[in-house]
C-alpha positions in Angstrom: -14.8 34.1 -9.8 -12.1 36.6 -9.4 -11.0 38.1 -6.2 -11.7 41.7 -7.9 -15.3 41.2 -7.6 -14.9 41.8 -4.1 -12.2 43.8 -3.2 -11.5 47.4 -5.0 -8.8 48.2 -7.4 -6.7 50.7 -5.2 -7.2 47.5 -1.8 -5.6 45.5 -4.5 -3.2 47.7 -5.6 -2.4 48.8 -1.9 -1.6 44.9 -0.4 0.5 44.0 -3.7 3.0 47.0 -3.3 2.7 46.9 0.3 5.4 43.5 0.4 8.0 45.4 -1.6 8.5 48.1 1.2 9.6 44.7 3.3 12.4 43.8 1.7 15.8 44.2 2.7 17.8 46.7 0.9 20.8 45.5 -1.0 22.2 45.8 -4.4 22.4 43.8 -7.9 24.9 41.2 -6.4 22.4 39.6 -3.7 21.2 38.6 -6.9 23.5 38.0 -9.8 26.3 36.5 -7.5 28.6 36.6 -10.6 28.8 40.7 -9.6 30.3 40.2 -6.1 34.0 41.3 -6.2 34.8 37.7 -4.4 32.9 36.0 -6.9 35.0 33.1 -8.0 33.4 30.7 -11.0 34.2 27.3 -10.6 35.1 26.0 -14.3 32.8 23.6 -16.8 33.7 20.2 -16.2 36.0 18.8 -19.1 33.7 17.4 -21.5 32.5 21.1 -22.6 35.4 22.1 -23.6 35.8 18.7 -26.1 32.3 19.3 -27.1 33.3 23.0 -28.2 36.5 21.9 -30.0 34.5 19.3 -31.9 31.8 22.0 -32.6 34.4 24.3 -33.4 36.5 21.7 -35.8 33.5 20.8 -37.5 32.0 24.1 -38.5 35.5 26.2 -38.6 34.8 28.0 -42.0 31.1 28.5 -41.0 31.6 30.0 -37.3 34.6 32.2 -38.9 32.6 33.9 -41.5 29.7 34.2 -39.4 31.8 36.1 -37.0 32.8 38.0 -39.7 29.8 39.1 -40.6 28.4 39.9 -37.4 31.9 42.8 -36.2 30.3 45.3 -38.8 27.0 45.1 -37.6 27.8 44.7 -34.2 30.2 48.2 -34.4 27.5 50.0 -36.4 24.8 49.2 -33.2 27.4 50.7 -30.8 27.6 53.2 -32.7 24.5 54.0 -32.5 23.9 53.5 -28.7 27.0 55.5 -28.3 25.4 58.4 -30.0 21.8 58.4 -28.1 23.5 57.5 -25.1 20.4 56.8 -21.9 18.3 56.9 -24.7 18.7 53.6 -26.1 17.0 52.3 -22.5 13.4 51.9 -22.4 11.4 54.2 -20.4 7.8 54.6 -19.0 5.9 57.5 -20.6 2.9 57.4 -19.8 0.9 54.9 -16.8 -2.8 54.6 -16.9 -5.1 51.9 -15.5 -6.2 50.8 -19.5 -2.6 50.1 -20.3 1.4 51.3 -19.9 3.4 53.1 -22.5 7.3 52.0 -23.6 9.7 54.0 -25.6 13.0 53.0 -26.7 14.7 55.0 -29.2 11.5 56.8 -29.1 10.1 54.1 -31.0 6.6 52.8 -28.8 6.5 49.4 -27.7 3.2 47.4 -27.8 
C-alpha cells in the first residue's frame, strides 16, 4: 500500500521540496571536481596508453576514416546549434499534475 493513500498530494509535494531549501549553496564544481581552477588530474596508469596504441595500430585505416566521416557531420550540427543559439536547450513548457512537457528545437519530447 502506498504512502499516497494516506497523506495528500500537496503534504507530499510540500516535505519532498522542503530538503532542497537545506542545502548549502555552491556551484557546479562542489560537484564535478574536474571544474575547480586547482583541479589537477592525476594521469591513467601506463597500461592505457599501450592498450590505446594497440587499439589504435590495429584499426588505423578504420578509426581514420571513421573520423573522417564524422568532422562534416559534426560541423553541420554546430552549425546548427550556432544558429538557434539557447534554443537548442530543452525547456519546460508546460507542468501539470497528469504529466510535464519538453521542447528542444521545438520538437516535444515524450
Amino acid at each position: 500500500m502506498s504512502m499516497s493513500k494516506f497523506i495528500s498530494k500537496s503534504a507530499v509535494r510540500a516535505a519532498s521540496t522542503s530538503a532542497q531549501t537545506t542545502k548549502a549553496a555552491g556551484d557546479i564544481s562542489s560537484v564535478f571536481p574536474s571544474l575547480r581552477p586547482d583541479y589537477k588530474p592525476e594521469p591513467l596508469p601506463a597500461r592505457f596508453q599501450e592498450l590505446k596504441a594497440k587499439i589504435f595500430e590495429k584499426n588505423k585505416d578504420a578509426i581514420t576514416k571513421s573520423w573522417e566521416r564524422l568532422l562534416p557531420s559534426l560541423d553541420e550540427e554546430v552549425q546548427k546549434i550556432k544558429a538557434k543559439g539557447s534554443d537548442v536547450c530543452a525547456y519546460v513548457t508546460r507542468i501539470t499534475e497528469q504529466k510535464t512537457d519538453l521542447k528542444i528545437l521545438d520538437h516535444p519530447i515524450n
